[in-house]
N, CA, C and O atoms as a DFTB+ gen file, in Angstrom:
480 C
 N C O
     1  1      76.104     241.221      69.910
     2  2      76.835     240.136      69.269
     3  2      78.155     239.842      69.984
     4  3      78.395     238.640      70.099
     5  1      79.151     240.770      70.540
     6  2      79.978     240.867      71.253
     7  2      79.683     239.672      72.439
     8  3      80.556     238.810      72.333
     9  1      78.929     239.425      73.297
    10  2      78.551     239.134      73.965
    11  2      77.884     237.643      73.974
    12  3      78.000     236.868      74.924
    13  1      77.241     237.390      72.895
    14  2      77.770     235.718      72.228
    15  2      78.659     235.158      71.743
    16  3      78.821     233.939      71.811
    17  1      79.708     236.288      70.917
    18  2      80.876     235.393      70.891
    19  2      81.294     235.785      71.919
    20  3      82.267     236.387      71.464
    21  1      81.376     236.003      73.408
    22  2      82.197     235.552      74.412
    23  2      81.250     234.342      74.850
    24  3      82.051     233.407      74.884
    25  1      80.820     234.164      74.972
    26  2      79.749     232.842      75.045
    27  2      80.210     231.725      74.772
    28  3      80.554     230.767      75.465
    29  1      80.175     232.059      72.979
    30  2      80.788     231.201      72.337
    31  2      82.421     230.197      72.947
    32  3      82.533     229.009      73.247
    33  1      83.504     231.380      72.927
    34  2      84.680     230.988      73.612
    35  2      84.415     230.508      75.052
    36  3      85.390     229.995      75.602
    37  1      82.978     230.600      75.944
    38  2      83.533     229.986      77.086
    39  2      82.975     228.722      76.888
    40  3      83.482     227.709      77.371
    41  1      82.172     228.719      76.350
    42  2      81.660     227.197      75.721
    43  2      82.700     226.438      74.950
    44  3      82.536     225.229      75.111
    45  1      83.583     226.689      74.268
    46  2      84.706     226.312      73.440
    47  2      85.764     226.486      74.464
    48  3      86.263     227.366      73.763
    49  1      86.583     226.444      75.518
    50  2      87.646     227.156      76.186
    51  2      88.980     225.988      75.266
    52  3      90.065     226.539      75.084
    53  1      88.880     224.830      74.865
    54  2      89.860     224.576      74.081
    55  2      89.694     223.690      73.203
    56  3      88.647     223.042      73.198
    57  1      90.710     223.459      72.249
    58  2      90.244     223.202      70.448
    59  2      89.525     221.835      70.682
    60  3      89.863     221.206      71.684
    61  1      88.828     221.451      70.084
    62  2      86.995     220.358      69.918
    63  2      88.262     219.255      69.762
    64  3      88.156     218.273      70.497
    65  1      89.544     219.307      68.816
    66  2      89.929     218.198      68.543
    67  2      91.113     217.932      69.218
    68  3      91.080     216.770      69.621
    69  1      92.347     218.605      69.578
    70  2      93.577     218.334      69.938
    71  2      93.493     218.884      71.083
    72  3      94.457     218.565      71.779
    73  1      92.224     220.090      71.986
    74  2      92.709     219.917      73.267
    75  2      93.503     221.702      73.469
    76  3      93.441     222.292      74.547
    77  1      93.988     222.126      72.591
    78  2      95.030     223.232      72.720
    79  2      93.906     224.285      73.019
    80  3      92.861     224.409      72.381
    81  1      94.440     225.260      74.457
    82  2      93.349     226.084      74.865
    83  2      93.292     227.149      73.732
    84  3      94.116     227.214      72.819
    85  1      92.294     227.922      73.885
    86  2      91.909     229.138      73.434
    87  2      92.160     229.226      71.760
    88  3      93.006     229.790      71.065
    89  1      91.295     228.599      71.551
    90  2      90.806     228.412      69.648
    91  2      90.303     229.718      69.384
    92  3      89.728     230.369      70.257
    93  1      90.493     230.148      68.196
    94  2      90.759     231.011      67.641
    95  2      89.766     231.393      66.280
    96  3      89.499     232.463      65.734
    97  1      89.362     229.982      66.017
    98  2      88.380     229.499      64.815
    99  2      87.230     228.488      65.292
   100  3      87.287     227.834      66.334
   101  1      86.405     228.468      64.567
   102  2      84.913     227.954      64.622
   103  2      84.491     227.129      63.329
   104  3      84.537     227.670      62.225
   105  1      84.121     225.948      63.468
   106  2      84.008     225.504      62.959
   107  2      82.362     225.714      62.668
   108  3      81.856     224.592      62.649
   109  1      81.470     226.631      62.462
   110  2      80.165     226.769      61.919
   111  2      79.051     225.886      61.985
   112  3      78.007     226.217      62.548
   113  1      79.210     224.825      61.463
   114  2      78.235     224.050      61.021
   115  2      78.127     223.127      62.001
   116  3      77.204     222.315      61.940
   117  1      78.976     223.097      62.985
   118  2      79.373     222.181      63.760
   119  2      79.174     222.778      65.209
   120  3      79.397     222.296      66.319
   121  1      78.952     223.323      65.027
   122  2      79.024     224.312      66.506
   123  2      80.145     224.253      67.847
   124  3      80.062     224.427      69.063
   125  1      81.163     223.924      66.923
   126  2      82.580     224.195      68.134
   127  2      83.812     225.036      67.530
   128  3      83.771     225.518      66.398
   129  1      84.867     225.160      68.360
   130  2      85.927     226.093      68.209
   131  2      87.244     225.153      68.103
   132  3      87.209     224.078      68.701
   133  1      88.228     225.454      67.482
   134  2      89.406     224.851      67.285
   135  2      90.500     225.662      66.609
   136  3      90.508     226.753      66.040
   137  1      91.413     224.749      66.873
   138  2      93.000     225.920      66.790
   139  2      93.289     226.102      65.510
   140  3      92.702     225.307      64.776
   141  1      94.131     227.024      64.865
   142  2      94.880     227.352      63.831
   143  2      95.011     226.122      63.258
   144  3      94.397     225.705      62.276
   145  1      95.886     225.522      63.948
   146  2      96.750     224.131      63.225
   147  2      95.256     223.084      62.798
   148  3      95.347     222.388      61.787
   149  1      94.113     223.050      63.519
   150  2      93.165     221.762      62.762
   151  2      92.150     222.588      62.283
   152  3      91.204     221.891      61.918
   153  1      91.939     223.822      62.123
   154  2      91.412     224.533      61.330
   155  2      91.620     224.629      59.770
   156  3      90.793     224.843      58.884
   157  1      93.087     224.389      59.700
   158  2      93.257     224.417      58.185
   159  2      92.764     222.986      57.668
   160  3      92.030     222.801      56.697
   161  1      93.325     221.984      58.530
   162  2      92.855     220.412      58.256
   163  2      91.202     220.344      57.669
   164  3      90.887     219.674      56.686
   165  1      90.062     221.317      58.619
   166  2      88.735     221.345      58.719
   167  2      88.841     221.951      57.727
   168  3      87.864     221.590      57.072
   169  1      89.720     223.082      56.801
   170  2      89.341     223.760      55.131
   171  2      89.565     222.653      54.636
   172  3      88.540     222.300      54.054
   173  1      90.523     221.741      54.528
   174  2      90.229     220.873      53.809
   175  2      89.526     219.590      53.506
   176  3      89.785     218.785      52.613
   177  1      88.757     219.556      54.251
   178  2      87.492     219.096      54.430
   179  2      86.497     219.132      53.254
   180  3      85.814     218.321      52.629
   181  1      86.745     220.501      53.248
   182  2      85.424     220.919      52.517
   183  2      84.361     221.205      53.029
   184  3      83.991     220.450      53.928
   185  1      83.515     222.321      52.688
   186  2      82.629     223.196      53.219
   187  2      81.316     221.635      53.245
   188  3      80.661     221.285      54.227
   189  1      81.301     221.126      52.137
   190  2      80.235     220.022      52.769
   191  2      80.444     219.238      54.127
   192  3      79.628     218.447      54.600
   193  1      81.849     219.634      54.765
   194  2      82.188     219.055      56.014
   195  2      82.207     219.817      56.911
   196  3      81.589     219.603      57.954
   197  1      83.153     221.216      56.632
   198  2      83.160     221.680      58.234
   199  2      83.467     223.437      57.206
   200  3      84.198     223.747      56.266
   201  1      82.426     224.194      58.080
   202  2      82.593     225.879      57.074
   203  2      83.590     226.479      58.382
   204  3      83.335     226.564      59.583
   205  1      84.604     226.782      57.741
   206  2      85.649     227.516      59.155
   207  2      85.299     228.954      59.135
   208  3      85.151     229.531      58.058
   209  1      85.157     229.565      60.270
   210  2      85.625     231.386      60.538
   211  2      86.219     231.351      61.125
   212  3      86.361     230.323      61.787
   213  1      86.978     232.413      61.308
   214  2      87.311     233.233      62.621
   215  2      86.640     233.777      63.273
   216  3      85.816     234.591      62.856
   217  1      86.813     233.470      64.505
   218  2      86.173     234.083      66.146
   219  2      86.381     235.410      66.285
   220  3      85.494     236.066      66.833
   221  1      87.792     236.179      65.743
   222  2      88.093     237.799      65.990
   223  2      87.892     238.319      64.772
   224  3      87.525     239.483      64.613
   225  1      88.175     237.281      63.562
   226  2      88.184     238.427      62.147
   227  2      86.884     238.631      61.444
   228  3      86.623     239.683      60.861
   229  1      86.147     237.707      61.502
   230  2      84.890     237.507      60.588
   231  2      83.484     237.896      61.053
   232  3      83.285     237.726      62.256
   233  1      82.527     238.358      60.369
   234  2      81.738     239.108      61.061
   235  2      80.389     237.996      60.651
   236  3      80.071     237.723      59.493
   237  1      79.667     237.417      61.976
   238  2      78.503     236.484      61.739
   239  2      77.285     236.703      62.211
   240  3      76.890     237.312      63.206
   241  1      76.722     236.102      61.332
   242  2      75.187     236.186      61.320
   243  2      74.693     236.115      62.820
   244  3      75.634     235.766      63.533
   245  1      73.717     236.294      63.423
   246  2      72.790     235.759      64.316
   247  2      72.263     234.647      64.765
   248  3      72.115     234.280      65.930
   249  1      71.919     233.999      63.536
   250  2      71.381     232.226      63.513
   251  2      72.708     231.535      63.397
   252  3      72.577     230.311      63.415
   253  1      74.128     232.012      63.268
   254  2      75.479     231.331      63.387
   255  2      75.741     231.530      64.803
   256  3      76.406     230.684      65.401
   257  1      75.247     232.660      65.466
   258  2      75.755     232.946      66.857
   259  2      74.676     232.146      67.965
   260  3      75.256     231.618      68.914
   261  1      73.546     232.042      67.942
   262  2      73.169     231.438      68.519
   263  2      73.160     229.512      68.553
   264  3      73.063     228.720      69.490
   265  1      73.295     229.340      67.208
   266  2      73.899     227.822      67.259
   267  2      75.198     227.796      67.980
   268  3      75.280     226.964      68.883
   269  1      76.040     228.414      67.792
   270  2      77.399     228.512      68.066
   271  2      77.252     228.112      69.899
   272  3      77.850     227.240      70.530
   273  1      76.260     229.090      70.366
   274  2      75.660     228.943      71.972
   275  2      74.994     228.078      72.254
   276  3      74.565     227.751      73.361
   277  1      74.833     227.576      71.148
   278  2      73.601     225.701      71.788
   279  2      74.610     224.960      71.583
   280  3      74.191     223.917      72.087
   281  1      75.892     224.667      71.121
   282  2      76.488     223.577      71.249
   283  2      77.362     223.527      71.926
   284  3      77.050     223.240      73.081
   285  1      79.111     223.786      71.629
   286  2      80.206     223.768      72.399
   287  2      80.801     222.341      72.545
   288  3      80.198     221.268      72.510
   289  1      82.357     222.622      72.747
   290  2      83.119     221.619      72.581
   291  2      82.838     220.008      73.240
   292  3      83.094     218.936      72.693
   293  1      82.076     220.307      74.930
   294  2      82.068     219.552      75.592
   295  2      80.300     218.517      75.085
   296  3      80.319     217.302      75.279
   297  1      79.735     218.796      74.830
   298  2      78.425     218.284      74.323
   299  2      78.482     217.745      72.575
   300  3      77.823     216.804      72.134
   301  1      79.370     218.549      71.827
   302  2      79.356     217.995      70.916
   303  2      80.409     216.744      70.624
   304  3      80.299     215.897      69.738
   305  1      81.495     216.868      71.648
   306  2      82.524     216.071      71.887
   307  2      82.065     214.567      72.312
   308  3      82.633     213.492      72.119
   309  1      80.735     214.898      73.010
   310  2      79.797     213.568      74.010
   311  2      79.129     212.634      72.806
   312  3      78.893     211.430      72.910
   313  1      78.860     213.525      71.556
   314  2      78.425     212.899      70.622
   315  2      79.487     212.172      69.732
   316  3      79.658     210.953      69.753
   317  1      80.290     213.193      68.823
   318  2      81.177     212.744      67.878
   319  2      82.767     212.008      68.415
   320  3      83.693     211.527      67.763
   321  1      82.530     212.210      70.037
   322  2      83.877     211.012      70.770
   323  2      83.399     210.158      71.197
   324  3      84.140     209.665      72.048
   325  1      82.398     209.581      71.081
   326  2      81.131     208.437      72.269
   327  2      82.239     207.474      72.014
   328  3      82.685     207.044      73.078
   329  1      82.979     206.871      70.698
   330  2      83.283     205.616      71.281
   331  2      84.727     205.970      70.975
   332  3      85.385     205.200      70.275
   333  1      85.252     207.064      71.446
   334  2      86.913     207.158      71.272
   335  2      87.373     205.797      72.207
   336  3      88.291     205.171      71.678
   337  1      86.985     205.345      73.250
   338  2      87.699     204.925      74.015
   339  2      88.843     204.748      74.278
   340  3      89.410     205.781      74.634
   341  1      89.691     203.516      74.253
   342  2      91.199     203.417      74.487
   343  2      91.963     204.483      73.564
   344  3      92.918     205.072      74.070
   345  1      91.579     204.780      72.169
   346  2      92.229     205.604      71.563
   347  2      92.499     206.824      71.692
   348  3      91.510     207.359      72.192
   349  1      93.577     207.813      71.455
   350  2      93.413     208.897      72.435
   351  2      93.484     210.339      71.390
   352  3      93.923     210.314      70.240
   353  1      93.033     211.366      71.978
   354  2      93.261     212.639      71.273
   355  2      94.371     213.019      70.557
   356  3      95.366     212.880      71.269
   357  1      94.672     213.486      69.336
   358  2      95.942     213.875      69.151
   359  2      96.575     215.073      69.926
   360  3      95.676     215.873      70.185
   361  1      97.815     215.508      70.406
   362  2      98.476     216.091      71.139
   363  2      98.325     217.663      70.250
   364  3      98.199     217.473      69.040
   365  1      98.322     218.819      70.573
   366  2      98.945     219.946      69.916
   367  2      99.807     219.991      69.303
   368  3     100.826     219.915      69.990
   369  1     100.035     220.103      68.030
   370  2     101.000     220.560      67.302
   371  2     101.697     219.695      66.466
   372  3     102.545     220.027      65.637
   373  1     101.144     218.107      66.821
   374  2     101.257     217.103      65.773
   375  2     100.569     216.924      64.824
   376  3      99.730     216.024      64.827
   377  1     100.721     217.594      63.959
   378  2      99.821     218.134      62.615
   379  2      99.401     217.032      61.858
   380  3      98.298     217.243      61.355
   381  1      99.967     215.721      61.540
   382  2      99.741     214.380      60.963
   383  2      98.736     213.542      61.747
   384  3      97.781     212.972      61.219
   385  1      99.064     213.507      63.219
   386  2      97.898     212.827      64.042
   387  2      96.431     213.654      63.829
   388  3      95.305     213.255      63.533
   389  1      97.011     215.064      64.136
   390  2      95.624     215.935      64.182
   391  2      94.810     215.905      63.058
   392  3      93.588     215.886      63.209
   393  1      95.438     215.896      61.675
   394  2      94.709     215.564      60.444
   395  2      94.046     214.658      60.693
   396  3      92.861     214.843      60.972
   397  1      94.851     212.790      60.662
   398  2      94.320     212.165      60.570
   399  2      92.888     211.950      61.362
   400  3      91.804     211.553      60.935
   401  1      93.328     212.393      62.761
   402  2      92.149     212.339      63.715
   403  2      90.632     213.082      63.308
   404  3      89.533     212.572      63.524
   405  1      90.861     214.309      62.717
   406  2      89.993     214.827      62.638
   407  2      89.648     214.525      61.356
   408  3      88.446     214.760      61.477
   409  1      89.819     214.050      59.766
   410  2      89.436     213.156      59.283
   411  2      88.426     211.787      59.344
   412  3      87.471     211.369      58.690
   413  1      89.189     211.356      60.486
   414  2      88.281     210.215      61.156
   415  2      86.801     210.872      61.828
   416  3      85.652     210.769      61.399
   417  1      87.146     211.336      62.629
   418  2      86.359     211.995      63.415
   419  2      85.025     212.596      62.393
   420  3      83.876     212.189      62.562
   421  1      85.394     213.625      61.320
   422  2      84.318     214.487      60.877
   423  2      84.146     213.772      59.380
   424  3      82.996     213.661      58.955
   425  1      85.032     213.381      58.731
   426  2      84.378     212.699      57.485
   427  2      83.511     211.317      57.657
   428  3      82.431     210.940      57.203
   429  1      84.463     210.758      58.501
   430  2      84.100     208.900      58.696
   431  2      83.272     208.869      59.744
   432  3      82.923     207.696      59.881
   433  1      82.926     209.343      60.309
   434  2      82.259     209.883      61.685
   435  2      82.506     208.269      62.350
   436  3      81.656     207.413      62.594
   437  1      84.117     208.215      62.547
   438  2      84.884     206.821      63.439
   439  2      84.375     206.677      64.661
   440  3      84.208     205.544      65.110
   441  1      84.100     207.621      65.276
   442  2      83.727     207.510      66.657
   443  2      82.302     207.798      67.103
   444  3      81.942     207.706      68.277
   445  1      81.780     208.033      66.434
   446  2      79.890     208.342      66.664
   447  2      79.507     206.744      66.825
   448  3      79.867     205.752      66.192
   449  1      78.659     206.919      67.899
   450  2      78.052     205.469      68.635
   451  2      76.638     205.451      67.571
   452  3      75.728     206.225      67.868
   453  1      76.499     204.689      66.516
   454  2      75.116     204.698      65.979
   455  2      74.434     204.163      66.763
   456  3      74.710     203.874      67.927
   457  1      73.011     203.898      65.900
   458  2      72.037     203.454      66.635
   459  2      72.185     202.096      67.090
   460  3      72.877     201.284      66.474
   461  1      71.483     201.785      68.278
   462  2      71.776     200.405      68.612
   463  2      73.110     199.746      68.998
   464  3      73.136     198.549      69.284
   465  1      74.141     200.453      69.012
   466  2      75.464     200.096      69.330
   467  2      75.489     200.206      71.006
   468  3      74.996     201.032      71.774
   469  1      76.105     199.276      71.171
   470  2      76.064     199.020      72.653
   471  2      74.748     198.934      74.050
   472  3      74.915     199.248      75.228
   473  1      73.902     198.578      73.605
   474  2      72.693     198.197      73.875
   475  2      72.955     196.169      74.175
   476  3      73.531     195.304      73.515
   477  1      72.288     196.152      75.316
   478  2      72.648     194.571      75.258
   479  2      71.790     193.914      74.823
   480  3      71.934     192.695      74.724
């Protein structure tokens, strides 16, 4: 298990939403990693949105560790940022952007390209 969560972190090397290296927390259900500061944002979410652990404190299942290894920041980012475009990431440590962003992002799913969008 040791050995998928290092997996895990190199697949994650920094937070899914603001960018800040070496996340600390996992967002579960989602299969990426993110920092302290939008981790608490993702508890408040609500578990129907995003189930948080910790990467060092919490001890996980098998079928959590191997999802955790099929996704990662950069593939799931391809999905749930498809149409960030001009708009940009929130910065580290701006806790109001980072909410809002990740709000947008995981409740409203603002930036997911549905079907048929951009097709000519």
């Amino acid at each position: 298990k040791t050995s998928l969560k290092e997996r895990v972190r190199e697949l994650n090397p920094k937070c899914a939403d603001c960018s800040k290296p070496e996340p600390d927390w996992a967002v579960i259900n989602m299969g990426v990693c993110v920092c302290i500061d939008c981790s608490g944002t993702h508890r408040s979410l609500g578990v129907q949105t995003s189930k948080v652990r910790s990467i060092r404190l919490d001890a996980w299942d098998l079928p959590v560790l191997e999802f955790m290894c099929k996704v990662g920041t950069d593939s799931f980012n391809a999905v749930f940022e498809a149409k960030l475009g001009d708009s940009s990431k929130p910065s580290p440590g701006d806790k109001e952007a980072c909410a809002a962003f990740i709000k947008k992002k995981y409740s409203e799913r603002a930036f997911v390209e549905k079907a048929g969008e951009g097709e000519d």
